[in-house]
N, C-alpha and C positions, 0 to 999 in steps of 0.2 A: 530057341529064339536066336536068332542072328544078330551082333551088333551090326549098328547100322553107321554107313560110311558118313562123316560129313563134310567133305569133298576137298580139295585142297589148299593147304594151306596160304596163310598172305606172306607174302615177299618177308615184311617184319619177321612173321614168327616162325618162317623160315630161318630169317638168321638169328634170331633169339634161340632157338633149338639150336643150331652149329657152333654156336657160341658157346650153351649151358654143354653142350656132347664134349668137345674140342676144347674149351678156353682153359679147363682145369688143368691140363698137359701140357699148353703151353707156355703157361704162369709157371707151371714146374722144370722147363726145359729153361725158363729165363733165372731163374733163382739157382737152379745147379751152372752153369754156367757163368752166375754172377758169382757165386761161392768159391767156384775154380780158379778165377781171374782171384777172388782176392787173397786165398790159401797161396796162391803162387809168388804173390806180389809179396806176403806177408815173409815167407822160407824159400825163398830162391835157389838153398843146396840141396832140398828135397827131390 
């Protein structure tokens, strides 16, 4: 038996998918970054 296709997705859960794929990466690209900025601020002779 074949799954069966059920045809293309809506705009929304298009971007609800790209969002749940994608968002968790760049919630962590903004926290390492935020962490950096503040390590630096905190030991400037490091």
């Amino acid at each position: 038996m074949l799954p069966l296709h059920l045809g293309a997705l809506h705009p929304m859960e298009q971007a609800l998918t790209l969002l749940l794929a994608f968002g968790p990466f760049l919630v962590l690209g903004v926290v390492i970054v935020l962490r950096r900025r503040s390590e630096e601020r905190e030991d400037p002779e490091d």
